[in-house]
N, C-alpha and C positions, 0 to 999 in steps of 0.2 A: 073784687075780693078773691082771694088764692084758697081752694081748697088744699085742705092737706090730709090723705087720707091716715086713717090711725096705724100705730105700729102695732102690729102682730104681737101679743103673746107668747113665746116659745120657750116650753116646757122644758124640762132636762132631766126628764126620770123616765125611767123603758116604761113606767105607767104612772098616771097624774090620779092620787087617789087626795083627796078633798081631806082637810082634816077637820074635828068634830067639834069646826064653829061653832056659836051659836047663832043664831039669824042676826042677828045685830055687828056680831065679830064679820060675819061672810058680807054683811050687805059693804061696812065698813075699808074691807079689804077688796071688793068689789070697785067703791067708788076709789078709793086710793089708784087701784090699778089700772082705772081707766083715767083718772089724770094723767097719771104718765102718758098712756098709750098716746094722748092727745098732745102730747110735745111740754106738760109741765114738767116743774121742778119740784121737791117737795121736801123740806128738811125739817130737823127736831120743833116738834115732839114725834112726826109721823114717818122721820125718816133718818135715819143717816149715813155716811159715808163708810164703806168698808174695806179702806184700802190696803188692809193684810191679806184678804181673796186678791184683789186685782184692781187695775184701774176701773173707771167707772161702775165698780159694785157698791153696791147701796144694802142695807137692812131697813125695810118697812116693819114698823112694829106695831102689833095691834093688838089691843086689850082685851080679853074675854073677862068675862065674870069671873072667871078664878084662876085663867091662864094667863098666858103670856106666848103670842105666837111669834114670829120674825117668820119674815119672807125675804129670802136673796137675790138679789136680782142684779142683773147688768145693763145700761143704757147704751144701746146699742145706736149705729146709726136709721138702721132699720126695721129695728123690733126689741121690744122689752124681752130679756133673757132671764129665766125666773130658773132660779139656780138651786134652791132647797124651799123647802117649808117647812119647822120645827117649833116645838114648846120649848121656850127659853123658862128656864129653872135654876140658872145660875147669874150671875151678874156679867161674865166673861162669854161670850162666843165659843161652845166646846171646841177643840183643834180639832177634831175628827169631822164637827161641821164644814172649819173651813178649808180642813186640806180634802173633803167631798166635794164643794163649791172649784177650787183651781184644779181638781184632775178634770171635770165634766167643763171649766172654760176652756182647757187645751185642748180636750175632746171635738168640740161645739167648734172653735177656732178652725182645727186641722179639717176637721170636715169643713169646713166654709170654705176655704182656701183651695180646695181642688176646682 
């Protein structure tokens, strides 16, 4: 049997502040993020595709008691790229969301590339 080890995490904000889960939303968004990390796939209800940011970005959505959070991320070959974390309050993707998400993947890109 082939070990494979998990992909990395990697953040995209000059500081990773936590937003104010509840235990249940965090443990939830916890386990989500580590099926990826472990090579799964994961589509509606807990995820879906967001190909107005960029290829392989995805929104994980998870439910709190009276929010609604979304997490952006990108499947990388290497590591999960976690692009935004915000309270969804509208039915649409704010555009300021996603045109945050494609400056910080060309960002994250250009740097990798050197």
């Amino acid at each position: 049997m082939l070990f494979m080890a998990d992909k990395p995490l990697v953040w995209l904000r000059g500081e990773v502040k936590t937003p104010p889960f509840s235990p249940e939303a965090r443990l939830e968004a916890g386990f989500l993020l580590r099926q990826l990390q472990q090579g799964g796939l994961l589509s509606l209800p807990q995820s879906r595709p967001m190909p107005s940011i960029a290829a392989r970005c995805h929104e994980l959505r998870i439910n709190d008691k009276n929010k609604t959070w979304r997490i952006i991320y990108r499947i990388d070959p290497d590591a999960i790229v976690i692009l935004e974390v915000f309270q969804k309050k509208t039915n649409q993707t704010p555009r300021k969301i996603i045109e945050v998400c494609q400056q910080r993947i060309k960002r994250y890109d250009a740097l990798s590339s050197d």
